[in-house]
C-alpha positions in Angstrom: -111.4 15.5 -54.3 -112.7 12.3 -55.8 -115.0 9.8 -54.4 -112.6 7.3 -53.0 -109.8 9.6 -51.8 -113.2 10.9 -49.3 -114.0 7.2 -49.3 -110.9 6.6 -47.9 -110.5 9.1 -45.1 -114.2 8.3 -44.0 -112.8 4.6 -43.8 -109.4 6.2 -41.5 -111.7 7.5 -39.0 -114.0 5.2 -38.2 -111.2 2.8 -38.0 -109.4 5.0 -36.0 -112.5 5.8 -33.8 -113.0 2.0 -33.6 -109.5 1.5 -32.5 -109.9 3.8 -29.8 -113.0 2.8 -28.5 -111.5 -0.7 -28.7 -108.6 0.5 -26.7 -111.3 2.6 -23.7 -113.1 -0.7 -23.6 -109.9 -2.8 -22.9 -108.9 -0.1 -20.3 -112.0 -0.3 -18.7 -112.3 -3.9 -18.3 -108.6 -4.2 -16.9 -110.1 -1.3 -14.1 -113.2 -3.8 -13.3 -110.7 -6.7 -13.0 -109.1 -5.1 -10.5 -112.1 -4.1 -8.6 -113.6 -7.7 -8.4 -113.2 -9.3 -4.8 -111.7 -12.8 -4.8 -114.8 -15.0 -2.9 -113.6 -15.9 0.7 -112.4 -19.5 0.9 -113.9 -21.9 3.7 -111.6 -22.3 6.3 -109.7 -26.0 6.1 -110.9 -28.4 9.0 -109.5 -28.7 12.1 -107.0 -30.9 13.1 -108.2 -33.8 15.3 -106.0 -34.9 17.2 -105.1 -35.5 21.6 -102.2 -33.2 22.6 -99.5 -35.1 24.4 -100.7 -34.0 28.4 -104.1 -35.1 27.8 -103.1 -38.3 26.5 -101.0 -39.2 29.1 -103.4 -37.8 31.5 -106.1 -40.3 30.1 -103.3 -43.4 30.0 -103.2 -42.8 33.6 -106.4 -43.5 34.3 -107.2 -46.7 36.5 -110.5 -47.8 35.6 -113.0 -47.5 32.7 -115.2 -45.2 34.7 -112.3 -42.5 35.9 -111.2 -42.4 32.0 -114.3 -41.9 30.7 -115.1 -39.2 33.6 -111.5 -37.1 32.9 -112.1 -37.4 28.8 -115.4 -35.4 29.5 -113.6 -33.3 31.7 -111.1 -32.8 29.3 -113.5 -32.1 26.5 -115.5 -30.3 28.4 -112.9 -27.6 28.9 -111.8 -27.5 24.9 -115.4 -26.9 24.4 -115.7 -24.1 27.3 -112.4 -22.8 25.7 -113.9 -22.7 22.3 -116.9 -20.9 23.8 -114.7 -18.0 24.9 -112.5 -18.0 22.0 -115.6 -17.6 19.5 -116.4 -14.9 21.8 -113.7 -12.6 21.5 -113.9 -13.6 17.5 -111.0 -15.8 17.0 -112.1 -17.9 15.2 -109.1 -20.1 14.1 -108.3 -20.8 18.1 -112.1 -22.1 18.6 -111.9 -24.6 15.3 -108.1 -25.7 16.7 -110.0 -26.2 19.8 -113.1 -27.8 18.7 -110.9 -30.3 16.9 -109.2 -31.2 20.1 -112.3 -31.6 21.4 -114.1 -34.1 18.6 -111.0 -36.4 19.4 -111.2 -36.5 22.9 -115.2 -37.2 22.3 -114.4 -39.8 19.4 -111.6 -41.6 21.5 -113.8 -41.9 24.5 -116.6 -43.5 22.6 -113.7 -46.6 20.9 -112.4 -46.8 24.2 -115.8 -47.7 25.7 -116.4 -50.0 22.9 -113.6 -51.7 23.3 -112.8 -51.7 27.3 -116.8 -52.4 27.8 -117.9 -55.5 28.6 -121.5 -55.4 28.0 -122.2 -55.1 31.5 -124.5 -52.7 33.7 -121.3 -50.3 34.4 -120.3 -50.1 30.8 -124.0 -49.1 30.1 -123.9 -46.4 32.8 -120.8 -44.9 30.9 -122.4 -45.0 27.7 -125.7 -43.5 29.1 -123.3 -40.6 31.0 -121.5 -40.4 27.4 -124.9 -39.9 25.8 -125.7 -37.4 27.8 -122.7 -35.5 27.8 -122.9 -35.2 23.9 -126.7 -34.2 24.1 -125.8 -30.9 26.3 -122.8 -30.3 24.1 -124.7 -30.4 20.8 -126.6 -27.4 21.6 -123.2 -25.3 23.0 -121.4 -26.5 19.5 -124.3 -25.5 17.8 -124.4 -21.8 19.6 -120.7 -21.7 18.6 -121.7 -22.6 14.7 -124.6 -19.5 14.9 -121.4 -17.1 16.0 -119.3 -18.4 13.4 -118.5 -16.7 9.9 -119.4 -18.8 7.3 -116.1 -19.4 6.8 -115.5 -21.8 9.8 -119.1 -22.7 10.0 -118.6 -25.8 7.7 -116.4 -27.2 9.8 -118.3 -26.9 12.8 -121.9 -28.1 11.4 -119.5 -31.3 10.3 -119.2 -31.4 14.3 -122.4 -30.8 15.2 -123.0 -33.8 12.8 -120.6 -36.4 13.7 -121.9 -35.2 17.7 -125.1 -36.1 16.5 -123.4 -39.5 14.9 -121.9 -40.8 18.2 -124.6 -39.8 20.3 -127.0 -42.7 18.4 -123.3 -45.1 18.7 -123.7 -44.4 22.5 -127.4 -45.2 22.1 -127.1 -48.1 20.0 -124.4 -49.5 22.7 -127.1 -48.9 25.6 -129.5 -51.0 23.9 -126.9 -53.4 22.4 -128.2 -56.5 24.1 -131.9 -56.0 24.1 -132.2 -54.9 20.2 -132.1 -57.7 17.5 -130.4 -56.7 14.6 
């Protein structure tokens, strides 16, 4: 045999070794493509919104004082349900429910605002508002801590706009006394 007839079958098998580690290393990164977990997705937001029985229940109401006293009932009980729901880990039932529950909150703070009339009793339901979303903060934040991260987004948004519309129900307290 001559040099380049050996030249040439020492050139076939490395390429043919190359070509086959080639083709091992393709096969193996096809097995870890597989394996890789997809990150989980945070959970979309709630929907805020009144159901229909509630807001009937609160166009019923007489007087600025019994509609503000049957929204806090009302939310009261979405936030109790949410309690349980988070509980018994679903999760997807508590954010429906804390949803309900942030609308019944944010509707009860317009209608003041626009129903109040800047006197003592429209301060007393903006003081008993205030209050009611000071206790709540610290339940909706106890839901958040027994939240996967998934959902616990949407409930620290919560705990943020509670926080927001707690200094609105401040702010409308002091309205008359504070010079802007």
């Amino acid at each position: 045999m001559n040099r380049s007839t050996l030249y040439r079958k020492r050139l076939v098998v490395l390429l043919s070794a190359l070509l086959c580690a080639a083709s091992l290393s393709a096969s193996a990164s096809e097995a870890r493509a597989q394996e890789l977990v997809v990150p989980m997705q945070a959970a979309p937001p709630p929907m805020v919104y009144i159901p229909r029985d509630a807001r009937t229940q609160l166009s019923e109401a007489h007087d600025d004082k019994a509609r503000t006293r049957l929204s806090l009932e009302l939310a009261e009980a979405r936030l109790a349900r949410a309690e349980q729901q988070t509980e018994l880990k679903q999760f997807n039932a508590a954010t429906a429910d804390l949803g309900v529950y942030q609308a019944l909150m944010e509707d009860a703070i317009q209608y003041l605002y626009r129903a109040g009339d800047g006197g003592r009793s429209s301060r007393d339901l903006f003081k008993r508002l205030e209050q009611s979303l000071h206790r709540h903060t610290a339940r909706v934040e106890a839901v958040r801590r027994a939240t996967p991260g998934e959902f616990a987004g949407n409930v620290l948004a919560l705990v943020r706009l509670l926080r927001d519309l707690r200094t609105e129900a401040l702010e409308a307290f002091y309205s008359d006394t504070v010079i802007r």
